[in-house]
Backbone as XML, in Angstrom:
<?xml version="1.0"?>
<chain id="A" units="angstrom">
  <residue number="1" name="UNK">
    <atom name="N" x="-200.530" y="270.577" z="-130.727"/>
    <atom name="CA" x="-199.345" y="271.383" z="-130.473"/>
    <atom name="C" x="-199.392" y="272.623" z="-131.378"/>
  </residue>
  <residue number="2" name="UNK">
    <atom name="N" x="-199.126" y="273.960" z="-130.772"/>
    <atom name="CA" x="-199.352" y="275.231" z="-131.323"/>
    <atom name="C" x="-198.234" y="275.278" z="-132.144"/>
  </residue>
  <residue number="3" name="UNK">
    <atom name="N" x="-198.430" y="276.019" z="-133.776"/>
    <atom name="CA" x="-197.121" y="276.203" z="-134.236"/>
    <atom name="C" x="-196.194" y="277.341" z="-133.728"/>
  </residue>
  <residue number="4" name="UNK">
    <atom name="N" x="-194.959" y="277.569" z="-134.012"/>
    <atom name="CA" x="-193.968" y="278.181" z="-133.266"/>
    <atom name="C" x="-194.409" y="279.700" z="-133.689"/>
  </residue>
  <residue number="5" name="UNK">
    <atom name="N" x="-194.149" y="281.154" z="-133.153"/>
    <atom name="CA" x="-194.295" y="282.211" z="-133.219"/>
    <atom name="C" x="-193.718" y="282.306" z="-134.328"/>
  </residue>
  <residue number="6" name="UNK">
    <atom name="N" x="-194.303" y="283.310" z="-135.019"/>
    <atom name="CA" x="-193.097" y="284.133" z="-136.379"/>
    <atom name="C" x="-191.919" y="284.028" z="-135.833"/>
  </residue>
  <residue number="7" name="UNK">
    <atom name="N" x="-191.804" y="285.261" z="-134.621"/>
    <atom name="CA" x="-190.265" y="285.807" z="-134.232"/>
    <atom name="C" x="-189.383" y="285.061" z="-134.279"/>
  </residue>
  <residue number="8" name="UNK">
    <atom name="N" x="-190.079" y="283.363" z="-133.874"/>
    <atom name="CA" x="-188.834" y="282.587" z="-133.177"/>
    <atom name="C" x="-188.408" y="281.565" z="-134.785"/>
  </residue>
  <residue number="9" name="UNK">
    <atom name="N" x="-189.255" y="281.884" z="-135.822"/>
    <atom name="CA" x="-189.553" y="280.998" z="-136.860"/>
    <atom name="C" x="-188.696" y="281.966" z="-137.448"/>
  </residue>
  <residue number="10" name="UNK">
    <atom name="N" x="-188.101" y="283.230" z="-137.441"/>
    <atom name="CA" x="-187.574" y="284.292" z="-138.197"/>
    <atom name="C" x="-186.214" y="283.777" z="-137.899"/>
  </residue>
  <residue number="11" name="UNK">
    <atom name="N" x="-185.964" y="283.492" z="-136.393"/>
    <atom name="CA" x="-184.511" y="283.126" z="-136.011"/>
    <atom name="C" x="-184.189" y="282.478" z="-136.187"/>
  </residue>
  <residue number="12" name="UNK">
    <atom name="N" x="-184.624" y="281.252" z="-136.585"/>
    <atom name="CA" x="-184.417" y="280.019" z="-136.607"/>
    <atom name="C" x="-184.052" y="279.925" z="-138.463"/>
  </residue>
  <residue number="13" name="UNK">
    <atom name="N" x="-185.015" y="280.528" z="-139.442"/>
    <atom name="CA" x="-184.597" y="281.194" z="-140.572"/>
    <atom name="C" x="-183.362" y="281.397" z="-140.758"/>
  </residue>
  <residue number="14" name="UNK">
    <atom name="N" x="-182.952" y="282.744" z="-139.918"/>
    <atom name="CA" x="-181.728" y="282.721" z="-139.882"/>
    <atom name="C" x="-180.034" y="282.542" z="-139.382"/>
  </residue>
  <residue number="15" name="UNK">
    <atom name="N" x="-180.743" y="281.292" z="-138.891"/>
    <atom name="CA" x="-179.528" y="280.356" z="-137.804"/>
    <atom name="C" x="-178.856" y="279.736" z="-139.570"/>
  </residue>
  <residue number="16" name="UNK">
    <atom name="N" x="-177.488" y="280.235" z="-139.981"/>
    <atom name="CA" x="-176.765" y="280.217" z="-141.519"/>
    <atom name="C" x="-175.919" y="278.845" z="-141.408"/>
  </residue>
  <residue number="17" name="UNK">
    <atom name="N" x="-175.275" y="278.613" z="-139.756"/>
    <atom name="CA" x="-174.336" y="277.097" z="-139.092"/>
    <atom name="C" x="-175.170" y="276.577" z="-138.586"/>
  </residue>
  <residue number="18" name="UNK">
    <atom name="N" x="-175.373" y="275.388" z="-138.533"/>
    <atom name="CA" x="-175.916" y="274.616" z="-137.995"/>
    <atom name="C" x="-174.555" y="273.371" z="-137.575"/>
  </residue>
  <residue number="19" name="UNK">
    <atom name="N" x="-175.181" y="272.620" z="-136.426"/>
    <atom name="CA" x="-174.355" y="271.424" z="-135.959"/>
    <atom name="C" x="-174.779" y="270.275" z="-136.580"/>
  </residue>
  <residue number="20" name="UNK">
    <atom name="N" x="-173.987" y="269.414" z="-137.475"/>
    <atom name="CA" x="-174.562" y="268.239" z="-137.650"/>
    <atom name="C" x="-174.649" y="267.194" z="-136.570"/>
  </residue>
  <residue number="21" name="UNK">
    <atom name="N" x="-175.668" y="266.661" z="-136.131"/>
    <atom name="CA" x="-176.258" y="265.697" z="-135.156"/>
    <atom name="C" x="-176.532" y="264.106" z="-135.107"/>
  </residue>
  <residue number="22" name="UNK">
    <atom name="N" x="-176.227" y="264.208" z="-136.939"/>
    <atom name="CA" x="-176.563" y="262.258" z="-137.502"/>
    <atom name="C" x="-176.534" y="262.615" z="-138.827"/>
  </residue>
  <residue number="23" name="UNK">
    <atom name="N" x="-175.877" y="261.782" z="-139.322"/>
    <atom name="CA" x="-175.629" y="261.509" z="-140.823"/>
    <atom name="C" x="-176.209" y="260.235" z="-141.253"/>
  </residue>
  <residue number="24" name="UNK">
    <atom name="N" x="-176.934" y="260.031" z="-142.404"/>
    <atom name="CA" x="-177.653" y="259.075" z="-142.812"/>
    <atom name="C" x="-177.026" y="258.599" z="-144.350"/>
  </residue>
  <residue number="25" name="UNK">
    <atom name="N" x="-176.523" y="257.890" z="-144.417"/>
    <atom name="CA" x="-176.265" y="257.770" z="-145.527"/>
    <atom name="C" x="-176.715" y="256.484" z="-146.590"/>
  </residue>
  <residue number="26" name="UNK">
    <atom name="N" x="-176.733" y="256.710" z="-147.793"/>
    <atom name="CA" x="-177.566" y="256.375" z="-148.692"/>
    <atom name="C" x="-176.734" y="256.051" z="-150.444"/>
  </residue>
  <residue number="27" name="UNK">
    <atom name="N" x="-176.883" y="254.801" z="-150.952"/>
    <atom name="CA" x="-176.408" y="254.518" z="-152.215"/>
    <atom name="C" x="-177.597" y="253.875" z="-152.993"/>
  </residue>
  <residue number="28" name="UNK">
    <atom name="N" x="-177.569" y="254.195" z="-154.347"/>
    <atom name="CA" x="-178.585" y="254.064" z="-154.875"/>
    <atom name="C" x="-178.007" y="253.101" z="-156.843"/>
  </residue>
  <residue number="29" name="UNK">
    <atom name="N" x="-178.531" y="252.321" z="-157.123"/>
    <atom name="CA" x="-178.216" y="252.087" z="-158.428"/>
    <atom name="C" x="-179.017" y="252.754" z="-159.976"/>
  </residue>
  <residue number="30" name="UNK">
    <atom name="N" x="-178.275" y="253.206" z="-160.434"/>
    <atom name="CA" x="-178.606" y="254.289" z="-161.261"/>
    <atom name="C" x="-179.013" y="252.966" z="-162.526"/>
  </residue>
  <residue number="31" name="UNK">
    <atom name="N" x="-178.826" y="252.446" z="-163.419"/>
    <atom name="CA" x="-178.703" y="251.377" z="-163.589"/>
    <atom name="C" x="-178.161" y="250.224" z="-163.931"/>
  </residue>
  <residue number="32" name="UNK">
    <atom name="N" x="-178.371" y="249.082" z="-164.422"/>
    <atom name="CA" x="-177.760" y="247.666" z="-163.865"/>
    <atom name="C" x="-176.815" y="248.102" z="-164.549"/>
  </residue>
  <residue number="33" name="UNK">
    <atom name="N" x="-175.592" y="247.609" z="-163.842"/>
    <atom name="CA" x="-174.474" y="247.141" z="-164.017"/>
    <atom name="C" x="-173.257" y="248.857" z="-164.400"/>
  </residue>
  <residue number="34" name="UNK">
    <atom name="N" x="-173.589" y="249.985" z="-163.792"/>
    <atom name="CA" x="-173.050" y="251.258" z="-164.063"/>
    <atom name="C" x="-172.796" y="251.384" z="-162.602"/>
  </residue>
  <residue number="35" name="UNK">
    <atom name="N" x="-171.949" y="252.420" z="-162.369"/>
    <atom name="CA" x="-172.154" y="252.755" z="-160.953"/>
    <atom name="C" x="-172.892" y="253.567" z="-160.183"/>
  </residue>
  <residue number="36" name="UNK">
    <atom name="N" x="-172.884" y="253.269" z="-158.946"/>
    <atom name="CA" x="-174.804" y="254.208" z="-158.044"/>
    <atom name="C" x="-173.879" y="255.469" z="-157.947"/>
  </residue>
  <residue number="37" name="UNK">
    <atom name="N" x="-175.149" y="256.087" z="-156.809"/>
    <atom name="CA" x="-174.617" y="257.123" z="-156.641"/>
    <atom name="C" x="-174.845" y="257.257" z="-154.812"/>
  </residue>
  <residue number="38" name="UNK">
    <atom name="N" x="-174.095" y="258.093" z="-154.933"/>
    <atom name="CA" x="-173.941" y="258.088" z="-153.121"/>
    <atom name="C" x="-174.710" y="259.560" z="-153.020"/>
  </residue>
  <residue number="39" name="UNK">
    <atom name="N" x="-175.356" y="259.413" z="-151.420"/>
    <atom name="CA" x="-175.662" y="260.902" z="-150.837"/>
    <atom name="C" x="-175.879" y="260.358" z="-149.574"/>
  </residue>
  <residue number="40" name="UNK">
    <atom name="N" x="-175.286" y="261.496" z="-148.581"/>
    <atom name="CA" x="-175.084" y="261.993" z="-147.538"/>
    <atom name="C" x="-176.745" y="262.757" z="-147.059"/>
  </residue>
  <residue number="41" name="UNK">
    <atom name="N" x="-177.585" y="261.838" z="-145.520"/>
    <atom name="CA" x="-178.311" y="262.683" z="-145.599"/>
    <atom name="C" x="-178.011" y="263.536" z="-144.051"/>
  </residue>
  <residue number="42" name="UNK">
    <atom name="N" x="-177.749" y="265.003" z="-144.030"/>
    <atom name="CA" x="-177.346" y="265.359" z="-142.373"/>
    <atom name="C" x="-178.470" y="265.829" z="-141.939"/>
  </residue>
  <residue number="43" name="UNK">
    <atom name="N" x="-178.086" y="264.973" z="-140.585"/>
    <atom name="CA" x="-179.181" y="266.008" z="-139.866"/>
    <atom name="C" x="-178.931" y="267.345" z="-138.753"/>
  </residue>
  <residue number="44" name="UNK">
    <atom name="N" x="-179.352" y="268.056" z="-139.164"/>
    <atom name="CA" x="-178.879" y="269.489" z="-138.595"/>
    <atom name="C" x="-179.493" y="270.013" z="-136.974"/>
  </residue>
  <residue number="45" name="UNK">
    <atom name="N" x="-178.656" y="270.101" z="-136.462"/>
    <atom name="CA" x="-179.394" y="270.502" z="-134.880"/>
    <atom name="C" x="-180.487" y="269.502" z="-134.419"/>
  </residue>
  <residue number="46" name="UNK">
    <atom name="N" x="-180.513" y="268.387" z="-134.301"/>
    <atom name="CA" x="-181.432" y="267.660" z="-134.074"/>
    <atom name="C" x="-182.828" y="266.955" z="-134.182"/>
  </residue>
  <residue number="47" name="UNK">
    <atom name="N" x="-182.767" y="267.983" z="-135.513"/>
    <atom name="CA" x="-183.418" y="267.323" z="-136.592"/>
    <atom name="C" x="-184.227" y="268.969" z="-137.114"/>
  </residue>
  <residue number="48" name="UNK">
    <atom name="N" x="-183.529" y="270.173" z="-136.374"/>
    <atom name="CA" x="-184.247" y="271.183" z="-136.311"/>
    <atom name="C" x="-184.225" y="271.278" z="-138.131"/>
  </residue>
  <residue number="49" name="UNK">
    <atom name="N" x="-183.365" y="271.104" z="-138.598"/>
    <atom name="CA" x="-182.976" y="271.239" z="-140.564"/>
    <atom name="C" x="-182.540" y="269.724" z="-140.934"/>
  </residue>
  <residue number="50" name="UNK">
    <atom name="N" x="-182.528" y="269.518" z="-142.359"/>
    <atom name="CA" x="-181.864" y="268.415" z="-142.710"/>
    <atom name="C" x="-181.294" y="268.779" z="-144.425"/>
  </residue>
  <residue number="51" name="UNK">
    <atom name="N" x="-180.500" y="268.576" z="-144.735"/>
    <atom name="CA" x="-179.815" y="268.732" z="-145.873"/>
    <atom name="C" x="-179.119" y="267.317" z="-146.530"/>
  </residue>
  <residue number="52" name="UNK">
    <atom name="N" x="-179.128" y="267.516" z="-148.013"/>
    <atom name="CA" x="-178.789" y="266.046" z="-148.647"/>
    <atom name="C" x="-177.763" y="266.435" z="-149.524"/>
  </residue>
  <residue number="53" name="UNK">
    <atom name="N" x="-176.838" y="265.502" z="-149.482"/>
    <atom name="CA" x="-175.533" y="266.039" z="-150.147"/>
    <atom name="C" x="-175.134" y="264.577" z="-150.857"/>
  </residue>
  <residue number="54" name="UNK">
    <atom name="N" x="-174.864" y="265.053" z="-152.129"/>
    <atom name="CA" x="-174.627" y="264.231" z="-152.983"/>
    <atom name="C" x="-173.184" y="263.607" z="-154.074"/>
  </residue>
  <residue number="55" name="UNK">
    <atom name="N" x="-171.829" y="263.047" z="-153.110"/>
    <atom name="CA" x="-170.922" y="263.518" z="-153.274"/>
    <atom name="C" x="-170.509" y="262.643" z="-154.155"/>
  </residue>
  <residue number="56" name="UNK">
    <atom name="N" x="-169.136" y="262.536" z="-155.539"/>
    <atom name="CA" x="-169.242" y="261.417" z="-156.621"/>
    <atom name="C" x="-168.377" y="260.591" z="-154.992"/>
  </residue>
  <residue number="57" name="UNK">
    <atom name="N" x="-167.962" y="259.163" z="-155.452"/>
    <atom name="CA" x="-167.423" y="257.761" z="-155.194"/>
    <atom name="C" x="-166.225" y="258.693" z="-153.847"/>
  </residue>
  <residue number="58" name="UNK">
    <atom name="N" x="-165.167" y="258.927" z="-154.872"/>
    <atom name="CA" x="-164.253" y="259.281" z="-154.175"/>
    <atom name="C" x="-164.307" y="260.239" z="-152.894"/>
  </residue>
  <residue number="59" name="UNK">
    <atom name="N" x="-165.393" y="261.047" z="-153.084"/>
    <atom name="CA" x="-165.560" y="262.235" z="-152.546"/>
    <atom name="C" x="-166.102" y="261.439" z="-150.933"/>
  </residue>
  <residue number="60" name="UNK">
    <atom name="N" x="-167.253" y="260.609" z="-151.527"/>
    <atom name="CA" x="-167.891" y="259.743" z="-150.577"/>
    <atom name="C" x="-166.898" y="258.662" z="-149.419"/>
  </residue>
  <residue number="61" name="UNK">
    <atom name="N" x="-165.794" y="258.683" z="-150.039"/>
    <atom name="CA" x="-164.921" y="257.949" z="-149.201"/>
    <atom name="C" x="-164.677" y="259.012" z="-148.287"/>
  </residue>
  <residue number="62" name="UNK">
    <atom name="N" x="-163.834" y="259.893" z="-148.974"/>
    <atom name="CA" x="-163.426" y="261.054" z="-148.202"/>
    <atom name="C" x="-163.872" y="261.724" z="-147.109"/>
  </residue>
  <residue number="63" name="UNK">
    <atom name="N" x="-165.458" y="261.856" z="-146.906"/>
    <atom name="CA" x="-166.320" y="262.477" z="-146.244"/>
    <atom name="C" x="-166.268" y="260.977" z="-145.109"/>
  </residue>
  <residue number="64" name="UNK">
    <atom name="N" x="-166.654" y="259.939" z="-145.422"/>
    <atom name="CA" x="-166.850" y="258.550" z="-144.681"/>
    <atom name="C" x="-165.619" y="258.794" z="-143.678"/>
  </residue>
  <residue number="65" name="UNK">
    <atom name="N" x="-164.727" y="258.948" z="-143.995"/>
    <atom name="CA" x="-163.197" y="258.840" z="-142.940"/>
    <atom name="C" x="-163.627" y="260.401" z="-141.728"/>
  </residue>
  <residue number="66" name="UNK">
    <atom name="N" x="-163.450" y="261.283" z="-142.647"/>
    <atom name="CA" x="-163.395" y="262.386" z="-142.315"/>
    <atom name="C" x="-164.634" y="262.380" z="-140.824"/>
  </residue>
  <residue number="67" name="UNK">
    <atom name="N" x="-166.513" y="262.123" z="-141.228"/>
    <atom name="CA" x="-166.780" y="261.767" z="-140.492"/>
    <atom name="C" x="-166.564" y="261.003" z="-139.166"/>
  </residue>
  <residue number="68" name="UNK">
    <atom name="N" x="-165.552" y="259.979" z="-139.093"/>
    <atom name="CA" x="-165.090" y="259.176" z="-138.347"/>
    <atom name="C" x="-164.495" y="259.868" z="-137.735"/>
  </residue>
  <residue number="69" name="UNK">
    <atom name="N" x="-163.399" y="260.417" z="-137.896"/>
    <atom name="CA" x="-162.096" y="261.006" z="-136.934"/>
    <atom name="C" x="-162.625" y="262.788" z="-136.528"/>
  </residue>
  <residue number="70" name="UNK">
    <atom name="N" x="-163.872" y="263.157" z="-136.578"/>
    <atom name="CA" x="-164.181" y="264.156" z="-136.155"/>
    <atom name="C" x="-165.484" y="264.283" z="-135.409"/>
  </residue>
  <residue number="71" name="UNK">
    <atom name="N" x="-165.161" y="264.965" z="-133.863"/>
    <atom name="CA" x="-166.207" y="264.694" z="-133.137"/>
    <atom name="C" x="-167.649" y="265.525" z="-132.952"/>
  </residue>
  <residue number="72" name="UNK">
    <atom name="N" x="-166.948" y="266.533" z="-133.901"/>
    <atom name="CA" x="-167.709" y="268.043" z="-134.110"/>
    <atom name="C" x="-168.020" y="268.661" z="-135.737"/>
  </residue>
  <residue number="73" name="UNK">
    <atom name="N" x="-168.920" y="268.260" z="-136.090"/>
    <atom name="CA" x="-168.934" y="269.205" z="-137.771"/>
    <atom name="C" x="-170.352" y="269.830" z="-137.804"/>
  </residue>
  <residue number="74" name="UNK">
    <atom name="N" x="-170.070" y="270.522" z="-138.700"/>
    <atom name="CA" x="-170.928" y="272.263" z="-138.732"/>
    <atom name="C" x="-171.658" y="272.030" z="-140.512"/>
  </residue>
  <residue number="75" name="UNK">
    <atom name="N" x="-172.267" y="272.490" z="-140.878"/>
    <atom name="CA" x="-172.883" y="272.612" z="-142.183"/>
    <atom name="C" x="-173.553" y="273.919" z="-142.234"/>
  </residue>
  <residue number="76" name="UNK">
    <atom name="N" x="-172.665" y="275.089" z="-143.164"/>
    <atom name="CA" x="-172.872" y="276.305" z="-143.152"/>
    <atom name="C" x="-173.746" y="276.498" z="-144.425"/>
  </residue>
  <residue number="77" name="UNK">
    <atom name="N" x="-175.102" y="276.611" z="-144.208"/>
    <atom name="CA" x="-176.529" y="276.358" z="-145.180"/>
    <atom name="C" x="-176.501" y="277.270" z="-145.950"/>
  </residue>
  <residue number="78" name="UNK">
    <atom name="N" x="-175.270" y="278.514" z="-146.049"/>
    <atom name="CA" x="-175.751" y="279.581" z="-147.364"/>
    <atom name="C" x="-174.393" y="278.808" z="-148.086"/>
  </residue>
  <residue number="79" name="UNK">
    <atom name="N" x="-173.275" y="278.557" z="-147.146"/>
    <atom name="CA" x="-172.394" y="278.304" z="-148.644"/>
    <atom name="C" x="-172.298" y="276.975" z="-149.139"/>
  </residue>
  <residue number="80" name="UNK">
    <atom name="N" x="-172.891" y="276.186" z="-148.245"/>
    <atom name="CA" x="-173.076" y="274.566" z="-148.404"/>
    <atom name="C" x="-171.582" y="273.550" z="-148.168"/>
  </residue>
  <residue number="81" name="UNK">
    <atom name="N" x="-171.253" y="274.626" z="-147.428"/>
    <atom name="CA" x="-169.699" y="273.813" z="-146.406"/>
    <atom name="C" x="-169.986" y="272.883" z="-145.314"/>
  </residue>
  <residue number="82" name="UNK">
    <atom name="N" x="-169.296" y="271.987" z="-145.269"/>
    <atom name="CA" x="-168.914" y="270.942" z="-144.274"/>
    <atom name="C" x="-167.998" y="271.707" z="-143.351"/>
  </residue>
  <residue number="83" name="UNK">
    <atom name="N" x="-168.208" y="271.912" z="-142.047"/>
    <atom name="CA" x="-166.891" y="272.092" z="-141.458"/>
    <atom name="C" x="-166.574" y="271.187" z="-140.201"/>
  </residue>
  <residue number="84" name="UNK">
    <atom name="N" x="-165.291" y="270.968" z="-140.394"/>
    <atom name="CA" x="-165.081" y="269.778" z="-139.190"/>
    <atom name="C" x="-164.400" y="270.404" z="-138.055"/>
  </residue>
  <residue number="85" name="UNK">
    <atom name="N" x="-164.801" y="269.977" z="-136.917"/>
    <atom name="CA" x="-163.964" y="270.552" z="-135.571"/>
    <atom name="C" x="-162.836" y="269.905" z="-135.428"/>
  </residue>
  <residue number="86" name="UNK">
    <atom name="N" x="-161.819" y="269.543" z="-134.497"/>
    <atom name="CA" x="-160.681" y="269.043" z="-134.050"/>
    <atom name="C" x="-160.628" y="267.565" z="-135.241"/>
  </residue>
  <residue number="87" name="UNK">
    <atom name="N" x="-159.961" y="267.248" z="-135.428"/>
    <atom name="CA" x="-159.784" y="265.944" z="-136.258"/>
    <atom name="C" x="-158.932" y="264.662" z="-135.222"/>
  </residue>
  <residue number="88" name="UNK">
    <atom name="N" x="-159.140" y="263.614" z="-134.809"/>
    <atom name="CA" x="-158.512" y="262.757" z="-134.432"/>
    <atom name="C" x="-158.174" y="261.910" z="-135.303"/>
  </residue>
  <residue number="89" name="UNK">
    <atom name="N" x="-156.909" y="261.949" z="-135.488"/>
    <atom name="CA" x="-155.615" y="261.431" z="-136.217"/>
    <atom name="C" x="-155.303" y="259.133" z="-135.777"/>
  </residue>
  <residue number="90" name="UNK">
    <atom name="N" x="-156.088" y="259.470" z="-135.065"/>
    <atom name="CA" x="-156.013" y="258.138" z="-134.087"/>
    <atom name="C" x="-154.142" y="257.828" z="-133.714"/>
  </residue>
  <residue number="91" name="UNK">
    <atom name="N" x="-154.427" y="256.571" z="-133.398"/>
    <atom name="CA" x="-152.834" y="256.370" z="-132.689"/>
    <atom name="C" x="-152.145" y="254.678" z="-132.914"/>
  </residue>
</chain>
């Protein structure tokens, strides 16, 4: 398989939003008996990027829900924002 042209390798460079497509997530023990650490791994446009985000405990809850009740989120790669589309509130 040929690699991709510059031009299209230039655009793709500078595609700044990306859609997140799958979130992988990941806890790790730092050691015995302290607490781990959490990270978030996204995957961006379908695997076109991937970014790892490393949020403390609380933060990690936060993002866990947030994920859930949103059917659409964005990861803007220069400022390193999460953005979520519509939020479902459930019922």
């Amino acid at each position: 398989m040929a690699d991709k042209p510059a031009a299209e390798r230039n655009v793709e460079q500078q595609i700044k939003v990306r859609q997140v497509t799958d979130v992988h997530a990941n806890w790790n023990e730092e050691e015995r008996g302290a607490p781990g650490k959490f990270s978030f791994q996204l995957i961006l446009d379908n695997g076109a990027e991937e970014y790892a985000i490393r949020p403390p405990a609380e933060d990690a809850d936060a993002l866990m829900d947030l994920f859930s009740m949103s059917e659409t989120i964005y990861f803007d790669l220069e400022r390193k924002v999460l953005i979520f589309g519509t939020i479902s509130l459930g019922g």
